[in-house]
N, C-alpha and C positions, 0 to 999 in steps of 0.2 A: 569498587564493590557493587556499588547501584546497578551499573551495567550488566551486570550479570545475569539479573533479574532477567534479562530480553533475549541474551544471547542464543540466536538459531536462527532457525527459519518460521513462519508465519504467513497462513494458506487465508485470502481476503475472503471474509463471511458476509461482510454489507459494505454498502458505500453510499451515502447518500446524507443529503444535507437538508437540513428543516427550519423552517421558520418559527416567528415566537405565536403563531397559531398553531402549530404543530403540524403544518402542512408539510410533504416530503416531496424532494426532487431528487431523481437517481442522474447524473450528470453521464454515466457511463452506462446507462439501461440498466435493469433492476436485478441482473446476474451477470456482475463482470468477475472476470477473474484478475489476482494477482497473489500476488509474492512480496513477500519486506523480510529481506534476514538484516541481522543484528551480531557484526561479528566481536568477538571479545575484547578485539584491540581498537575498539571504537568504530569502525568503519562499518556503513548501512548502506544497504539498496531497497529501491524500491520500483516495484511497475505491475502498471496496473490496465486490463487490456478489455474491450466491449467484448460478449459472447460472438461466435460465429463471424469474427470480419471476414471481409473476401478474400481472398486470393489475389496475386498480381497474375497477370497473363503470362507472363517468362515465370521458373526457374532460378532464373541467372540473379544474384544477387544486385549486380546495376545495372543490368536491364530491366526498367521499369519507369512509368506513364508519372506525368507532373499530376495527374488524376489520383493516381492509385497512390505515390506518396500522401498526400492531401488526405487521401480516403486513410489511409495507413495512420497516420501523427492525428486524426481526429477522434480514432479510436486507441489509442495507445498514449501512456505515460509513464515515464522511468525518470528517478534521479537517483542520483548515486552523493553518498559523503561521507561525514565524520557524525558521529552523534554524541551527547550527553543525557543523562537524566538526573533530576532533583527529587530526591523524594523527600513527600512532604508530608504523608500519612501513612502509617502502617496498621491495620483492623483484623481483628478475626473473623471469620465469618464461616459459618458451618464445619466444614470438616480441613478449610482452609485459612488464607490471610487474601484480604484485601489492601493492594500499595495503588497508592493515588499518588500523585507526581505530575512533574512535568518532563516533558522531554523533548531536544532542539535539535534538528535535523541541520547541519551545515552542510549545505547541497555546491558540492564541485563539480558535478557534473549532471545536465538536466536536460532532457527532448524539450522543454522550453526553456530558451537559452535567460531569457529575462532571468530566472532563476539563480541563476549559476551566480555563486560568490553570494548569495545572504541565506539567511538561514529560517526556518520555520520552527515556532514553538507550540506544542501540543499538549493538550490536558494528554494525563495518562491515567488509566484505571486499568490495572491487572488482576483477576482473579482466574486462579486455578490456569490453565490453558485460554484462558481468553484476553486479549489486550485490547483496550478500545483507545482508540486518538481521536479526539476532537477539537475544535479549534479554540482557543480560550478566547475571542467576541466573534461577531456576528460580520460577514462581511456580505456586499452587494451578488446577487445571483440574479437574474433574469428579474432585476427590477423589484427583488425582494431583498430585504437583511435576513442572509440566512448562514447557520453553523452549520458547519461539516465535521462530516461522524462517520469513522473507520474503524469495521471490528476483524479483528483478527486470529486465529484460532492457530496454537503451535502445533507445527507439523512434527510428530515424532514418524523415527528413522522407519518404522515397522508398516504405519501410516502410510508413509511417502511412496515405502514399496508397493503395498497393498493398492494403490489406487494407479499406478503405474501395469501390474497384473493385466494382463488382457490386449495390453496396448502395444501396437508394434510402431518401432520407428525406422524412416526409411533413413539407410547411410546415403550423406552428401557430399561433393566433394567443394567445398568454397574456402 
């Protein structure tokens, strides 16, 4: 029943991780995009991409530079798996509810392979359209103890067309 709470898709509003001064580091520049859906029968994706990466010089989906991979996986993250979530508070708040939880990504498949086979657990705080994950302590970042904090805003069906509007995409053949 918990799960349900999540089920869709969910367009990345921020990303970034802060320390206990409240200082902020955007690990993926301060407008990256992504994506996390949450499907009914438990199964999540997620990836998450810096603005404006480059281009590979080919086309060709394996033709391409030990560079431009490199440059490729430094700006990009995806994992894919199973999930659960615990809730642990249910609130009202204005004209809606606030559910706080937790919720654990079991990651089967991940662009960092370290990942793959254990799972991550996330604060969860959902109000109205908005989901926020962040991590419940503090862990090492560029020499600081810092938590990481991902907001995310559900995408409805009307939404996802509307901001597609305008945009052409070219047919490939791979």
């Amino acid at each position: 029943m918990s799960n349900l709470l999540i089920v869709g898709s969910w367009e990345l509003q921020s990303y970034f991780k802060r320390d206990d001064d409240g200082r902020l580091e955007y690990p993926m520049g301060e407008h990256p995009s992504g994506l996390i859906m949450y499907s009914q029968d438990g199964h999540m994706s997620v990836q998450i991409m810096v603005a404006n990466r480059p281009r590979f010089q080919s086309d060709q989906l394996h033709e391409k530079t030990e560079y431009e991979i490199g440059q490729a996986a430094r700006g990009y993250f995806a994992y894919s798996g199973l999930y659960e979530i615990e809730v642990l508070d249910e609130a009202e708040a204005g004209d809606g509810k606030v559910v706080r939880g937790l919720i654990t990504h079991h990651m089967v498949n991940s662009l960092f392979p370290n990942w793959e086979g254990r799972s991550l657990i996330r604060q969860m705080r959902l109000q109205d359209d908005l989901l926020e994950l962040s991590t419940c302590q503090a862990g090492m970042y560029k020499g600081r103890m810092m938590t990481t904090h991902l907001v995310w805003r559900r995408n409805q069906y009307k939404h996802a067309l509307h901001q597609l509007a305008g945009q052409s995409f070219e047919l490939i053949n791979a």
